[in-house]
C-alpha positions in Angstrom: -53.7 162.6 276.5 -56.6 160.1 277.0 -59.2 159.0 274.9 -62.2 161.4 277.0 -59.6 164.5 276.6 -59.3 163.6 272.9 -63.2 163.7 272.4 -63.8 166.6 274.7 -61.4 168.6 271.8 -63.2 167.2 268.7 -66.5 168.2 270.1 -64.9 171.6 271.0 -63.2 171.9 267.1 -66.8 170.9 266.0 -68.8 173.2 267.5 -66.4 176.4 267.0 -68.3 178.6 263.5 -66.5 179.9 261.0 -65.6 183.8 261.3 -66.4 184.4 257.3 -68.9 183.0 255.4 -68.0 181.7 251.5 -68.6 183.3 248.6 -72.5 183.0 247.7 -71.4 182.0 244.0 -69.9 178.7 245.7 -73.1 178.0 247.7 -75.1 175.0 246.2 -72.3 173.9 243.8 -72.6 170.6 245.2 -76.3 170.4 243.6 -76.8 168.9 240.7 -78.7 171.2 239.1 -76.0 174.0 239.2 -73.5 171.5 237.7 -75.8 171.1 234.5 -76.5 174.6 234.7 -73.0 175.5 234.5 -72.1 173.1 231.9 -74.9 174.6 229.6 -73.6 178.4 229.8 -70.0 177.2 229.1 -72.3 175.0 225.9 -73.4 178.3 224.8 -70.6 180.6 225.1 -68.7 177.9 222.9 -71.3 178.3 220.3 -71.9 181.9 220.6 -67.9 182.0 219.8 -68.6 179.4 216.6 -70.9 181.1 215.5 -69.6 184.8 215.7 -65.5 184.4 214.6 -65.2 187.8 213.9 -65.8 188.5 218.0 -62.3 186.4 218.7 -59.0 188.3 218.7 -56.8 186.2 215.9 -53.3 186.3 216.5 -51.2 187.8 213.6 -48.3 185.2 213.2 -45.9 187.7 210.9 -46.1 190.6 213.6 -45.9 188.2 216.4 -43.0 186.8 214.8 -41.1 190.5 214.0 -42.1 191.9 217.5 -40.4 188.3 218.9 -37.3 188.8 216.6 -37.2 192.5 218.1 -37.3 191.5 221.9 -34.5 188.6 220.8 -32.0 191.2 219.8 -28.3 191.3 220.9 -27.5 194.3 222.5 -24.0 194.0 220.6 -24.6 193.4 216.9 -28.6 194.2 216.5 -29.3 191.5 215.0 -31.3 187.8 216.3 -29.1 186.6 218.7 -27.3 183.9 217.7 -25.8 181.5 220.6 -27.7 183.3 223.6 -25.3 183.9 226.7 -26.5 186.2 230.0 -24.6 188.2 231.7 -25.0 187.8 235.5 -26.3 189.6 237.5 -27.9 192.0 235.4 -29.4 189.4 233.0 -28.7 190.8 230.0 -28.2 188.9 227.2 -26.3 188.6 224.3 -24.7 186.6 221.5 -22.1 184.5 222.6 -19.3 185.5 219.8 -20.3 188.9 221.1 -19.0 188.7 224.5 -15.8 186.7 223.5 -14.9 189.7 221.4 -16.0 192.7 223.7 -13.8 190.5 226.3 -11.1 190.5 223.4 -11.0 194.3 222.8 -10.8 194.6 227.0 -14.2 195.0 228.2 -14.8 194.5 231.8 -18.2 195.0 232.5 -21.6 194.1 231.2 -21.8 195.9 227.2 -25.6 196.9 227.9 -25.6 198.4 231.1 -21.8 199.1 231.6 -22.1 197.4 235.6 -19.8 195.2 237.2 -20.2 191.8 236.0 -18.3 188.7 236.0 -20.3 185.3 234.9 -21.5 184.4 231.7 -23.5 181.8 231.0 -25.7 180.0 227.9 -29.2 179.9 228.1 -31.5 177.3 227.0 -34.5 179.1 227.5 -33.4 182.0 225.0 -31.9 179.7 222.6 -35.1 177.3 222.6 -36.8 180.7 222.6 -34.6 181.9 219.1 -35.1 177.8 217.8 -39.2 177.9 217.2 -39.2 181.8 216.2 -37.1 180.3 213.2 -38.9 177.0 212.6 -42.1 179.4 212.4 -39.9 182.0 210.1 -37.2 180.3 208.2 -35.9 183.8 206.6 -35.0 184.9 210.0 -32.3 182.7 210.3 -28.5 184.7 210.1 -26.1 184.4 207.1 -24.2 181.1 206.6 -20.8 182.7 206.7 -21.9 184.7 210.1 -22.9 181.4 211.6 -19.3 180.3 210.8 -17.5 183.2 211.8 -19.8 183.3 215.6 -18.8 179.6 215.7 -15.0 180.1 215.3 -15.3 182.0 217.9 -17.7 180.9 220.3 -18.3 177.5 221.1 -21.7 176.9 222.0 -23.0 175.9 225.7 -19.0 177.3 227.0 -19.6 179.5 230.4 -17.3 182.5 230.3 -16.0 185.0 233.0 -15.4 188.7 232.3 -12.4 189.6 234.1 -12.2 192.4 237.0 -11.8 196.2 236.1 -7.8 197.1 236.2 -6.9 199.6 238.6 -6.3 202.7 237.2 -2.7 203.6 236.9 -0.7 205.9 238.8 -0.3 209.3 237.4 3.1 210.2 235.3 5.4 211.8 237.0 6.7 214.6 234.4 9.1 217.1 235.0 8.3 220.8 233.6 9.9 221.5 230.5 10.6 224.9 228.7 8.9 224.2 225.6 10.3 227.2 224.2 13.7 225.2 223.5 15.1 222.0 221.8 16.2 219.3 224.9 19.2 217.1 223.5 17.6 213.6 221.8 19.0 210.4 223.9 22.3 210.2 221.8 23.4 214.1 222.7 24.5 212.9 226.4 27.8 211.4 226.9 27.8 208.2 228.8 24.1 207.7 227.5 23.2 203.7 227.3 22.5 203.8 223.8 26.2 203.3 223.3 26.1 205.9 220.6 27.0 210.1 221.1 25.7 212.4 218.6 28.8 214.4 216.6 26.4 217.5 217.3 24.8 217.5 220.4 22.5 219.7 221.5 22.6 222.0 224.1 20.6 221.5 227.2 18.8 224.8 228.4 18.6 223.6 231.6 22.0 224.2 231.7 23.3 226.8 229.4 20.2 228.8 228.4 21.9 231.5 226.5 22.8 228.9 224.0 20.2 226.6 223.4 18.5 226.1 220.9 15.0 227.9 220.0 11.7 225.6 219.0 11.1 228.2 216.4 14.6 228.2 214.5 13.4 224.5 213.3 15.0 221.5 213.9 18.9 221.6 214.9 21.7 220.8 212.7 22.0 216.8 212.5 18.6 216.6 214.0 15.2 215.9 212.9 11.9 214.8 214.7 10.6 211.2 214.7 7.5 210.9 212.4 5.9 208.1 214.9 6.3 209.4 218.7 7.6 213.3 217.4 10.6 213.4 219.7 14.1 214.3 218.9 16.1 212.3 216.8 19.9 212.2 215.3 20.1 211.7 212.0 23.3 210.3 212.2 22.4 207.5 215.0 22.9 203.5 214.0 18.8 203.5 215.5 17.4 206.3 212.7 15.5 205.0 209.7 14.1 207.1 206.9 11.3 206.6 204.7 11.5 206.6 201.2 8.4 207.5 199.6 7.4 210.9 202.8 11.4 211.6 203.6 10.5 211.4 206.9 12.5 209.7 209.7 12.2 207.3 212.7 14.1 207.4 215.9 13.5 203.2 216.2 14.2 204.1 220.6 10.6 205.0 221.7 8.0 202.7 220.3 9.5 199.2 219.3 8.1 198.1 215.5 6.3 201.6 215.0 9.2 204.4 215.2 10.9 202.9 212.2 10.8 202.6 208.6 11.3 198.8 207.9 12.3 197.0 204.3 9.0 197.2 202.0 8.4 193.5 202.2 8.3 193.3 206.1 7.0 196.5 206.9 3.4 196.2 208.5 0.5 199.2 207.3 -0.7 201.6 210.1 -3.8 200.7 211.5 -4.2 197.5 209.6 -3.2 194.7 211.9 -6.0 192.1 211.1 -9.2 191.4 209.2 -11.2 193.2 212.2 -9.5 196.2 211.0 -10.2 195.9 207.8 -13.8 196.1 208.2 -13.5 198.9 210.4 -11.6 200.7 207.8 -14.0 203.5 205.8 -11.2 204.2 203.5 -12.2 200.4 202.1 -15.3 201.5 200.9 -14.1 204.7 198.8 -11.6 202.1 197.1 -14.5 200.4 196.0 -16.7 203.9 195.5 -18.8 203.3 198.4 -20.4 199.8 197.1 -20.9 197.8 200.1 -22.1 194.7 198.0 -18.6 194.5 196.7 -16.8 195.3 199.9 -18.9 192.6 201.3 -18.0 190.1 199.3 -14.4 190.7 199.3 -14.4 190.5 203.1 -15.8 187.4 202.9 -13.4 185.9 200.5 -11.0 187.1 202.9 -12.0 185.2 205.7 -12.6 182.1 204.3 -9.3 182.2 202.4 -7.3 183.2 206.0 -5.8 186.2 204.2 -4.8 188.9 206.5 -4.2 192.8 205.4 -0.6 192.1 205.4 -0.6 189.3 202.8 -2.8 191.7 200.5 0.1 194.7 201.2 3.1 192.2 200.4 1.1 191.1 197.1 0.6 195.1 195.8 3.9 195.5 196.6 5.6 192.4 194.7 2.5 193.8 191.4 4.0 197.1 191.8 7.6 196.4 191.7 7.1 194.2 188.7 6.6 196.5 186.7 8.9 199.0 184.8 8.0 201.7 186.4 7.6 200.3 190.0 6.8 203.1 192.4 7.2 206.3 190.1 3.4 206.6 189.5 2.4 206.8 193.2 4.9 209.5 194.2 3.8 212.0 191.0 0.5 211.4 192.2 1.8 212.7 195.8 0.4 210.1 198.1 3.0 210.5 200.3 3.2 214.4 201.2 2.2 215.4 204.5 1.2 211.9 205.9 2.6 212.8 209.0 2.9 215.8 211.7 6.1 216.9 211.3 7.5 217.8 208.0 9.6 215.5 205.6 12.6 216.3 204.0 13.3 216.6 200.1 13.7 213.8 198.3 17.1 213.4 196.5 15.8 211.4 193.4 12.7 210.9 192.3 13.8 208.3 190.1 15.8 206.3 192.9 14.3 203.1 194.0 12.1 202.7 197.2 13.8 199.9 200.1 12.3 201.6 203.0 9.0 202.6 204.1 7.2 203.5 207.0 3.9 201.9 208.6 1.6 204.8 207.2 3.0 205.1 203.6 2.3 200.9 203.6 -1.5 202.2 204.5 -0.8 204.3 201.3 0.2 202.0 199.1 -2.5 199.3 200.5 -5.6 201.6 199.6 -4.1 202.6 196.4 -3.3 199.1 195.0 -6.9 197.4 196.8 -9.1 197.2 194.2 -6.3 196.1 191.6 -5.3 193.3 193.4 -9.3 192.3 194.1 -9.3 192.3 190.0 -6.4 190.2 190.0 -7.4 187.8 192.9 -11.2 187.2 191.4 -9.3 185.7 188.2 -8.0 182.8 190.5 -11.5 181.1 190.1 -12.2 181.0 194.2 -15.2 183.2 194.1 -18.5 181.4 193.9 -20.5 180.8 191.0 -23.2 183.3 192.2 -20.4 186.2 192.5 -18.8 185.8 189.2 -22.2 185.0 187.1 -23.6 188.2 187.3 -23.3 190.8 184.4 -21.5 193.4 184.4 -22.4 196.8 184.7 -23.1 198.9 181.5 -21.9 201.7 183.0 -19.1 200.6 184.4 -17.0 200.9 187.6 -17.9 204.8 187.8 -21.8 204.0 187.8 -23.5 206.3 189.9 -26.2 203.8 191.4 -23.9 201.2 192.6 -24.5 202.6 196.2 -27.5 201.1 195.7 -28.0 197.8 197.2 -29.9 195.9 195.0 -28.5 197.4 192.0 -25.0 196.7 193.2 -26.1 193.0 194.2 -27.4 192.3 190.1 -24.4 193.9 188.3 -21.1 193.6 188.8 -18.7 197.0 188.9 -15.4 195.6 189.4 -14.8 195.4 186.3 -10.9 195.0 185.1 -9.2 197.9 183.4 -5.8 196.4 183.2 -4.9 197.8 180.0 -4.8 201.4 182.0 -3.6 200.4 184.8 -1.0 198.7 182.7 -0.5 201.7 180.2 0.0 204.0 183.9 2.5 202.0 185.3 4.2 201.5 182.1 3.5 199.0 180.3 3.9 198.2 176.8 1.3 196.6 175.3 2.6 193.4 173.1 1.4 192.6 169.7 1.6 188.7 169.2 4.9 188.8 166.1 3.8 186.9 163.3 4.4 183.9 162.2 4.1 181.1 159.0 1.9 178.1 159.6 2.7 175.1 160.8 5.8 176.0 162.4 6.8 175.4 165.6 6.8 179.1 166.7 3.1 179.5 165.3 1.9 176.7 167.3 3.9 178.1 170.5 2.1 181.7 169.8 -1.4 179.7 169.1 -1.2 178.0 173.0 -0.1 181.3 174.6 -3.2 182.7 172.6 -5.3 179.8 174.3 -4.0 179.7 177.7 -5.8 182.8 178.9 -9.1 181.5 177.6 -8.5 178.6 180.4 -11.5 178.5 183.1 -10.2 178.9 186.9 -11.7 176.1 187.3 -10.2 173.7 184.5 -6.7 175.0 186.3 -7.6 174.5 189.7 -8.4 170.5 188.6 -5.4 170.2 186.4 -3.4 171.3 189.6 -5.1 169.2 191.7 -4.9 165.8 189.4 -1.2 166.8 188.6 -0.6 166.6 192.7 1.4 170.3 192.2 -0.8 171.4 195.6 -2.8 169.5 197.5 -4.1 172.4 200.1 -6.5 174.7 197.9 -5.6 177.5 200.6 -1.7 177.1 200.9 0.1 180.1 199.1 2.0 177.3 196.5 -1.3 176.7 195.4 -2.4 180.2 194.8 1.2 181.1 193.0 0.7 178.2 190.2 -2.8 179.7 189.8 -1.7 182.8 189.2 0.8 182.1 187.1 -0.9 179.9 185.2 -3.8 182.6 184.5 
């Protein structure tokens, strides 16, 4: 294009108007005396607003704060989310810790809105978000020892990816059978793999219904049901274990580690795997007669020692058959009748000792024993100063207002009664003999007077100087303690 074309288009651009006018509140603004104008109403309305206060809004910082703490909520655990993660992509978020364990426990989808999800990722703007709502509020922050438990488990700015939804599983395939009858257990058939025939098998109605056996006659002779899985059993088979404390037996074929009743020492309690459970456990809080503050605190001491529900059981358990009595007490007290579905049988000798037990009486014996051993464990000096400092209550470990909060979080109602507890497991209560002055047997009595008057805390340094146990939290350390106290 030449230079004439080029000017011909200018002059053409020029002279075309524009279709819609501006706004008349923009005509004139390039005059200066709408400029000063302008600047002297903005003048005013500043000093109209110094002038009148009450006229602006003020912003309340404590609501602002609670409504903030509200809308930064986990979805999971209700509380200010600690470690902010979002689930994509439905955005929601959560606390990190919180989606390690829903992915623990199996979830596959987002916990809020149950859809199909499969990223997770931190976000900085939630946690910045969470990091000047507590530099404005301080008391908003979460508990130490929750901070320390979401950190063992999450670790902050990790990405994590929720894994698929399983496909369902195919349906059983199970054969009709005439309930109205006994089937033979796995030991009745010969040639069965077990490698073990029953001496009285049972007949199979499929086979010969005229002589098999009726569901309503009871169980057959040599026969009994399994109190985990409830199936047939031979008493007689290498595979059956009985409990001792609900007479009930185990056929040790279907369920690997839960049909059986294992030595007392290695058996595990039902329902009790880890601390997770423990919490989950509302038979915990009628040990303690529903006080939360002390339930609380025990769980705490519990996961900062590493001490599993297991370790507690084996500890009542080693208590209990220490003393003269051992086991007597719990069975007149019938803890162990009817535990389970089917029916137990009679129990030869009260008196005998117990060697085997099954996973629910362990549950048993754990809730019974609880709160003694918590007695017995606070004396080991490990509690802070804060927990064992407060007074105890006047009325006791039956007071009526310990399921109140804060009157449960001033007094202290775990209070030891060891002289009863003693006294109903049997034992004697010893009189210190006497003895002349100055000799050597008097002095001996004097230091076994003095030795329970020792602090935890002068024991846990004379262990620690002596160089008995260097690890606070190995069990040789706690053993010396305890024997020591």
């Amino acid at each position: 294009m030449d230079e004439t074309a080029t000017h011909d288009v200018s002059q053409s651009l020029a002279a075309i108007t524009l279709k819609r006018r501006a706004s008349l509140s923009f005509e004139g603004m390039q005059d200066d005396e709408c400029r000063k104008r302008l600047k002297e109403d903005h003048e005013a309305s500043r000093q109209d607003a110094c002038a009148h206060p009450g006229s602006v809004t003020a912003v309340d910082g404590e609501a602002l704060a609670n409504d903030l703490e509200q809308e930064l909520q986990c979805a999971c655990c209700s509380a200010l989310v600690y470690r902010p993660v979002i689930v994509a992509p439905c955005q929601h978020f959560f606390c990190g810790s919180c989606v390690v364990m829903w992915i623990r426990n199996g979830g596959t989808n987002c916990p809020a809105c149950r859809s199909t999800s499969a990223v997770v990722t931190p976000s900085r703007a939630l946690q910045t978000m969470v990091e000047i709502l507590l530099r404005a509020a301080p008391s908003k922050i979460r508990p130490e020892n929750e901070r320390i438990q979401a950190d063992e488990i999450y670790r902050a700015g990790m990405s994590l990816r929720i894994p698929s939804p399983r496909p369902a599983s195919p349906e059983p395939t199970i054969h009709q059978r005439n309930a109205s009858f006994v089937h033979p257990c796995p030991h009745c058939h010969a040639g069965n793999p077990l490698g073990w025939r029953c001496p009285q098998p049972i007949v199979d109605p499929e086979v010969d219904p005229d002589h098999a056996w009726h569901t309503e006659d009871g169980s057959p002779p040599g026969h009994a049901y399994c109190g985990n899985c409830e199936n047939i059993l031979s008493l007689q088979a290498p595979s059956t274990t009985k409990c001792d404390f609900c007479q009930v037996s185990f056929c040790g074929i279907a369920i690997p580690g839960r049909c059986v009743a294992a030595p007392l020492i290695a058996q595990q309690p039902h329902g009790l795997s880890d601390l997770g459970d423990l919490i989950q456990c509302g038979e915990i809080y009628d040990c303690f007669d529903g006080n939360t503050v002390e339930v609380d605190i025990m769980l705490d001491y519990l996961t900062a020692q590493r001490l599993t529900p297991r370790h507690i059981y084996r500890e009542i358990v080693m208590h209990i058959q220490s003393q003269p009595r051992q086991f007597a007490p719990l069975m007149e007290l019938e803890l162990f009748v009817d535990v389970h579905s089917v029916s137990g049988g009679i129990d030869p000798d009260p008196s005998a000792p117990r060697n085997s037990i099954c996973r629910v009486c362990a549950t048993e014996v754990f809730l019974w024993g609880l709160r003694d051993w918590w007695v017995r464990e606070r004396k080991k000096g490990f509690l802070e100063e804060s927990v064992t400092k407060r007074p105890d209550c006047p009325e006791g470990s039956g007071c009526d207002r310990q399921k109140d909060h804060s009157h449960a979080k001033e007094f202290n109602h775990v209070i030891s009664s060891l002289d009863d507890s003693e006294t109903f497991l049997g034992v004697a209560p010893q009189s210190a003999p006497q003895a002349e002055v100055g000799s050597s047997s008097s002095l001996a009595s004097a230091q076994g007077r003095m030795l329970p008057s020792l602090r935890s805390a002068d024991v846990f340094a004379m262990l620690r100087l002596s160089g008995v146990a260097s690890d606070p939290l190995s069990q040789e350390f706690r053993d010396e303690v305890e024997s020591l106290l």
